[in-house]
ZADRENVEX-817517 format. One record per residue (C-alpha): residue in one letter; x, y, z; residue number from 0. Coordinates in nm, 3 decimals, decimal comma. Layout:
N
NODE   code        c1        c2        c3   pos
NODE      A         X         Y         Z   NUM
...
This chain:
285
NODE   code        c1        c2        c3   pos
NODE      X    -1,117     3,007    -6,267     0
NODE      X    -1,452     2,947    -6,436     1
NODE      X    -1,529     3,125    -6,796     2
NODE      X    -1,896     3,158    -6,676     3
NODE      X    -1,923     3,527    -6,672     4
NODE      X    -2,235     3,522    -6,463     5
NODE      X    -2,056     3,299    -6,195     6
NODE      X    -1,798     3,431    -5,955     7
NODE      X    -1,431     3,326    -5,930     8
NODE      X    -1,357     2,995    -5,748     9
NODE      X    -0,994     2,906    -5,746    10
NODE      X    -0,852     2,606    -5,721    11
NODE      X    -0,612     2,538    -5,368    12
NODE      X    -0,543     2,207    -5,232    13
NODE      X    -0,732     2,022    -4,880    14
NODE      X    -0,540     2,042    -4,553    15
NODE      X    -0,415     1,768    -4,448    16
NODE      X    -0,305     1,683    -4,133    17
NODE      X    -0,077     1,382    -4,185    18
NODE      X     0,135     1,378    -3,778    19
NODE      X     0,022     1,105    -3,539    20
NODE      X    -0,206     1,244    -3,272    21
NODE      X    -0,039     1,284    -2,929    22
NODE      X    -0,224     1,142    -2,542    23
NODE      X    -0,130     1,418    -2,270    24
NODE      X    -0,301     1,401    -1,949    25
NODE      X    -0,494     1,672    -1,892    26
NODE      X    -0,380     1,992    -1,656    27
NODE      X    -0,609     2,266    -1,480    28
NODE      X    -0,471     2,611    -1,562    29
NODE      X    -0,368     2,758    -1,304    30
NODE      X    -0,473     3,101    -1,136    31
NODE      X    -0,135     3,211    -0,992    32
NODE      X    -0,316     3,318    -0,664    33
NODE      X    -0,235     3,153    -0,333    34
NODE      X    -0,447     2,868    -0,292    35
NODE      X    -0,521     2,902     0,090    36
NODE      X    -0,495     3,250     0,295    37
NODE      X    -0,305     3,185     0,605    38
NODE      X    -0,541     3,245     0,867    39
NODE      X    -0,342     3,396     1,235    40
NODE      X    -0,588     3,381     1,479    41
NODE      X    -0,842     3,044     1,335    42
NODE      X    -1,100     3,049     1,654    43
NODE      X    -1,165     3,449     1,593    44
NODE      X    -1,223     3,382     1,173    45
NODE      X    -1,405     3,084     1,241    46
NODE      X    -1,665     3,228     1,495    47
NODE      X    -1,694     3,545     1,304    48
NODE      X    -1,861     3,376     1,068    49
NODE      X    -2,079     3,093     1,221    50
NODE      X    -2,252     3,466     1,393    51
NODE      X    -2,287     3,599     1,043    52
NODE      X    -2,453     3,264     0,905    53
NODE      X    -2,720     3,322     1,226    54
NODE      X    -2,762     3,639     1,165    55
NODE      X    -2,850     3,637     0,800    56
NODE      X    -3,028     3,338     0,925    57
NODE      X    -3,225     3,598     1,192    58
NODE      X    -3,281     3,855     0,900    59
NODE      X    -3,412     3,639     0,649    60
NODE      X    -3,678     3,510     0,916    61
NODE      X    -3,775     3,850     0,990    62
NODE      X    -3,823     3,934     0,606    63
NODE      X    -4,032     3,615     0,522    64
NODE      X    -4,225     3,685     0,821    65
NODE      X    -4,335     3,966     0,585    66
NODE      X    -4,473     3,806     0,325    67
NODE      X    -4,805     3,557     0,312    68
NODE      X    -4,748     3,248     0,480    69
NODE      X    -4,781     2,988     0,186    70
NODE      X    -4,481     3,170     0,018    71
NODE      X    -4,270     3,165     0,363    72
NODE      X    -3,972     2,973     0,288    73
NODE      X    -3,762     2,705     0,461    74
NODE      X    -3,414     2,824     0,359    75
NODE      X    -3,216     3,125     0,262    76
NODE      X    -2,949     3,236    -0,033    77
NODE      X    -2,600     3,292     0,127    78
NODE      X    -2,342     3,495    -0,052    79
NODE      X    -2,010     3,342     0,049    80
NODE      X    -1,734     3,624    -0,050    81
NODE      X    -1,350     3,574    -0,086    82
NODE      X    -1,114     3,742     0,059    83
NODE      X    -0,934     3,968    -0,223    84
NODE      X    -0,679     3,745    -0,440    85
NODE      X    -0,796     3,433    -0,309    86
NODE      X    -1,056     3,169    -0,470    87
NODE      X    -1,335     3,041    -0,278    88
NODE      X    -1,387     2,633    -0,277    89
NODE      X    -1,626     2,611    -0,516    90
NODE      X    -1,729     2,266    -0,523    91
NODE      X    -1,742     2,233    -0,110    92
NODE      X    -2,010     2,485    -0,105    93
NODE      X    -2,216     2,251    -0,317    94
NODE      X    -2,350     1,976    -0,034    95
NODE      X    -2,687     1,823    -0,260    96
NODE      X    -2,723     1,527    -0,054    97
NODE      X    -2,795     1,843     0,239    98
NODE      X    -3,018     1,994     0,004    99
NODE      X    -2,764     2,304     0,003   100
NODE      X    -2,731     2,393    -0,400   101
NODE      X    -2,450     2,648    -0,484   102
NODE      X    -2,661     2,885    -0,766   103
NODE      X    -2,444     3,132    -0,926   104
NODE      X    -2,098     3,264    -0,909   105
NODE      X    -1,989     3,593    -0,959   106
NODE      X    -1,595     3,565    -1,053   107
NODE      X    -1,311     3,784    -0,919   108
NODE      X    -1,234     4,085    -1,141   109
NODE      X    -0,920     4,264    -1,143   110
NODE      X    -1,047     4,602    -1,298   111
NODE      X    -1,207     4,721    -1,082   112
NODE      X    -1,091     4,500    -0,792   113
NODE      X    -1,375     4,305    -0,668   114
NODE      X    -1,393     3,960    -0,508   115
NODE      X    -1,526     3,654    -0,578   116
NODE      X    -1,852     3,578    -0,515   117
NODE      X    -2,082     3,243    -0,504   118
NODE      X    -2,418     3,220    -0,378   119
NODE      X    -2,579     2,941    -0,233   120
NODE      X    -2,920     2,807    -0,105   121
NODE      X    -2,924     2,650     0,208   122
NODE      X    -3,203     2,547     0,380   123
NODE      X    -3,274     2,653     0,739   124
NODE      X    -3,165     2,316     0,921   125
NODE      X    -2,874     2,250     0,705   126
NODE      X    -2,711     2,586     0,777   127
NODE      X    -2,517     2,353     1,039   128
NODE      X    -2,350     2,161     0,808   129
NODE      X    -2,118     2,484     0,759   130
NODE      X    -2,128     2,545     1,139   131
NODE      X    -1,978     2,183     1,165   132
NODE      X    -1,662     2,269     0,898   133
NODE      X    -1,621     2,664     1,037   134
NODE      X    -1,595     2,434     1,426   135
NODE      X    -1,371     2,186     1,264   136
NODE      X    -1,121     2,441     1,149   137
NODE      X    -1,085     2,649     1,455   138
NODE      X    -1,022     2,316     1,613   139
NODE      X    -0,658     2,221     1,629   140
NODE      X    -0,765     1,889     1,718   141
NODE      X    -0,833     1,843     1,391   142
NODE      X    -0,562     1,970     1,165   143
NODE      X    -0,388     1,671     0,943   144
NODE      X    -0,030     1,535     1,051   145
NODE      X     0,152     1,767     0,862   146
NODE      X    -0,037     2,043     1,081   147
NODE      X    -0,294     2,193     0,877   148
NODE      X    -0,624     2,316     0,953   149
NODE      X    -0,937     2,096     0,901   150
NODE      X    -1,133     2,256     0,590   151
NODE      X    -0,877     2,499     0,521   152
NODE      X    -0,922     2,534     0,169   153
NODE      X    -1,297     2,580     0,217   154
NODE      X    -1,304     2,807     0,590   155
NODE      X    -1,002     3,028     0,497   156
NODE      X    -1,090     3,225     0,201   157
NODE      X    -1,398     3,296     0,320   158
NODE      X    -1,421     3,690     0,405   159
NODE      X    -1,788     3,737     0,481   160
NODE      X    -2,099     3,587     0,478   161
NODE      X    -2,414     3,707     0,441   162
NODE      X    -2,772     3,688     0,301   163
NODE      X    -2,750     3,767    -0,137   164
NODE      X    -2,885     4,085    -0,240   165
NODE      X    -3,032     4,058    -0,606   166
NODE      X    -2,752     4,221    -0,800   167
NODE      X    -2,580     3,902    -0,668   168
NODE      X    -2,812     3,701    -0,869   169
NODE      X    -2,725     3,940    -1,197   170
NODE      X    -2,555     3,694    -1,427   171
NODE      X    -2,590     3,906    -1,734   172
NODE      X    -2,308     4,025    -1,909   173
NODE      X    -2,510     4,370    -1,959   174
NODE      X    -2,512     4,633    -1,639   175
NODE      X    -2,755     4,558    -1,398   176
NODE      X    -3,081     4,769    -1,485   177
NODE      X    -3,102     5,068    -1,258   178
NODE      X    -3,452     5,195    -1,351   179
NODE      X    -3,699     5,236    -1,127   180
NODE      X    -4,047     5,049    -1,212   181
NODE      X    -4,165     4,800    -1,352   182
NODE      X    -3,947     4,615    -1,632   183
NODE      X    -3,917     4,243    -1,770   184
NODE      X    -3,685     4,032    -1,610   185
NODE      X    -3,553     3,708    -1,727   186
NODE      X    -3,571     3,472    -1,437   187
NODE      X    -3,390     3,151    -1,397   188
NODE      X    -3,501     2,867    -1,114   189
NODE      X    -3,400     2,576    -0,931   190
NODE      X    -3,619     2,299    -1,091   191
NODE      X    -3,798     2,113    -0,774   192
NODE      X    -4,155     1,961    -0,866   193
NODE      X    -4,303     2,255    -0,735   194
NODE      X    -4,143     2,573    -0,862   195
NODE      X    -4,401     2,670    -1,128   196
NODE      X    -4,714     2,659    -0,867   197
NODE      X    -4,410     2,825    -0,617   198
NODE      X    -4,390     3,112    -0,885   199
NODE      X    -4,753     3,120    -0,965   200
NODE      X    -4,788     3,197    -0,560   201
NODE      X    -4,526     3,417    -0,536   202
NODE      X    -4,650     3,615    -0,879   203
NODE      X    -4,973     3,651    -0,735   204
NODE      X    -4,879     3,783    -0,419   205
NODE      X    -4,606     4,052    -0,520   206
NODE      X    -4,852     4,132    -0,841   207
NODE      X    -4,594     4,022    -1,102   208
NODE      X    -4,697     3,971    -1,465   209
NODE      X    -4,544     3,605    -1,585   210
NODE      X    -4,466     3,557    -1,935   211
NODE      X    -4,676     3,262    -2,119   212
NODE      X    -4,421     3,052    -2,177   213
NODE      X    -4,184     2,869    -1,940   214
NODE      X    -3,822     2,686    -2,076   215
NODE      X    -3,734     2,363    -1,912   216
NODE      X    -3,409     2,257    -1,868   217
NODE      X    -3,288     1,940    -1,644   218
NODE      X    -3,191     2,133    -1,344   219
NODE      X    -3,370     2,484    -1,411   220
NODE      X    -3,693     2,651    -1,522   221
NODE      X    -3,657     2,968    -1,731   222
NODE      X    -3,936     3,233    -1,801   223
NODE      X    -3,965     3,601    -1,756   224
NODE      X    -4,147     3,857    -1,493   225
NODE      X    -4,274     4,232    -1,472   226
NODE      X    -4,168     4,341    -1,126   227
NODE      X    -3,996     4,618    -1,036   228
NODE      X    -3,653     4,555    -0,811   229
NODE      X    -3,780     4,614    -0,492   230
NODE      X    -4,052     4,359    -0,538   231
NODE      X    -3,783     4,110    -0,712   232
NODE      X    -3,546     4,151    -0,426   233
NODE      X    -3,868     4,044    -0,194   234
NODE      X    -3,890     3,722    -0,371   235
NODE      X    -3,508     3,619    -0,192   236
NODE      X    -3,722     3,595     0,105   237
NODE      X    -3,966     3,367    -0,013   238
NODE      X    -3,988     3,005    -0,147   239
NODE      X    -3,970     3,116    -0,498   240
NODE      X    -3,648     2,895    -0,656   241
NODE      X    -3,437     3,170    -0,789   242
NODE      X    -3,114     3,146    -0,923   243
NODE      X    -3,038     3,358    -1,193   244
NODE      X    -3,169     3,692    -1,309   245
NODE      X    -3,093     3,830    -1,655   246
NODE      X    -3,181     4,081    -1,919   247
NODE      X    -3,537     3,925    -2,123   248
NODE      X    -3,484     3,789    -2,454   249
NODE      X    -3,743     3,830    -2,665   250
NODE      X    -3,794     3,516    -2,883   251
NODE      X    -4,073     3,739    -3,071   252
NODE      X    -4,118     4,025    -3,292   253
NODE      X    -4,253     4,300    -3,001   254
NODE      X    -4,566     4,355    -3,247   255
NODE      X    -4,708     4,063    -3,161   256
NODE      X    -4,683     4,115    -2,807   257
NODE      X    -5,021     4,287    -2,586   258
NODE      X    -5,032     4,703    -2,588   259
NODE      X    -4,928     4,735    -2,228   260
NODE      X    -4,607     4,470    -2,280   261
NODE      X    -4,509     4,715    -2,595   262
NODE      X    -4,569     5,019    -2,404   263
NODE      X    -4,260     4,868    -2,168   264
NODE      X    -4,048     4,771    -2,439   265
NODE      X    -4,120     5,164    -2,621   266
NODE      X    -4,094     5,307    -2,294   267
NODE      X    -3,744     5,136    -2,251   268
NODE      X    -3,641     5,213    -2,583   269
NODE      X    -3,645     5,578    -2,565   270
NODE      X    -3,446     5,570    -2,226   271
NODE      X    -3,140     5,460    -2,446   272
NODE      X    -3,220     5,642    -2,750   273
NODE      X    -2,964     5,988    -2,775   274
NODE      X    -3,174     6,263    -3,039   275
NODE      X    -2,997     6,349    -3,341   276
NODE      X    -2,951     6,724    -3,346   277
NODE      X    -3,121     6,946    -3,558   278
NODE      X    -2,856     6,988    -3,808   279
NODE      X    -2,772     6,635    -3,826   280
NODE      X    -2,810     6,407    -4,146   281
NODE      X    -3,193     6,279    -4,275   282
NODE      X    -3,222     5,922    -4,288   283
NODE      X    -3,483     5,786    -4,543   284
């Protein structure tokens, strides 16, 4: 201990060393403890159940671009695949790139309160047989391996439903979903292509967003922020805009510096999830 008075205490203990001889293992993926594949009883009737859901989200998202201005028409659709309960979709087959079909977000199984998993995916309007093909191939016994199982199994079996993503399936923040009506700040994230920012520029103008100045790039997504309100948000799923992710706004500066009407959103948000101190309570100076 030092006899500097005007120094704290700094006491003297010895380095850790670690003296063993590191140890190779291979490497293991933890398991989940949850069946692997759901044993599908009648294939043909799970299979075409869902090649008519895939056409008719297909039908519905036509009929809600047709909607919207035709420069911001799109030429695809986001899917959400769901699981069936205590079974894991295949991630990585719902990924297809070279098809242009880009799995976006995943939304993972929760055990309190029960709720499946969840990935969403963008596929564009002629790719959507690709899945056709694999949902085909499994019904098909044709197809199943020599030991007698299914073609795509791991991929067509845990699949519950399918259906076009609503835009709490986009909502990737660990915060609730916002469920205030009007117009807030969203942080949107989106599928870098060399057109996105004009794409969001469009789609801004037409829906009458407000865009944030600045835009983050990253080497597979673009991230700024928006001032919709849901309903207008949940349009954009029907248009080319490249969304993947939507999130609570960060602000990256002090909300002084920001325009009147962008403070009167942050005040006005503010007092929803301020509680008054009673009359009687304590003075705070």
């Amino acid at each position: 201990m030092t006899d500097d008075p005007g120094r704290a205490p700094r006491f003297e203990l010895p380095h850790i060393r670690l003296t063993a001889v590191p140890e190779s293992l291979p490497y293991h993926a933890p398991g989940g403890g949850r069946n692997n594949v759901r044993n599908v009883a009648n294939r043909r009737q799970h299979a075409e159940s869902l090649i008519n859901q895939i056409e008719e989200a297909r039908q519905a998202s036509a009929e809600a671009a047709a909607e919207l201005p035709a420069e911001v028409q799109p030429d695809g659709m986001i899917l959400a695949f769901e699981a069936w309960p205590g079974f894991d979709l295949a991630i990585e087959s719902l990924d297809l790139r070279g098809s242009g079909i880009e799995l976006i977000a995943v939304q993972p199984s929760l055990d309190d309160p029960p709720r499946p998993e969840i990935a969403t995916v963008f596929v564009p309007y002629d790719a959507t047989g690709q899945f056709v093909r694999r949902l085909e191939e499994f019904a098909d016994p044709a197809k199943d391996s020599p030991t007698g199982a299914p073609h795509n199994a791991k991929l067509v079996a845990n699949i519950a439903r399918i259906r076009l993503a609503v835009l709490q399936g986009l909502w990737t923040d660990c915060a609730p979903f916002p469920e205030q009506r009007g117009r807030i700040w969203w942080e949107v994230w989106l599928r870098r292509t060399p057109d996105t920012v004009a794409t969001l520029d469009q789609v801004a103008a037409s829906l009458g967003w407000d865009k944030a100045r600045q835009i983050i790039l990253f080497p597979d997504r673009i991230v700024t922020a928006v001032a919709a309100d849901a309903a207008s948000l949940a349009k954009a799923l029907s248009s080319r805009l490249q969304l993947a992710e939507i999130r609570s706004p960060r602000v990256a500066r002090s909300p002084t510096e920001l325009a009147p009407r962008d403070q009167r959103v942050f005040v006005s948000d503010l007092a929803t999830r301020i509680t008054a101190c009673p009359q009687e309570g304590p003075a705070v100076c």
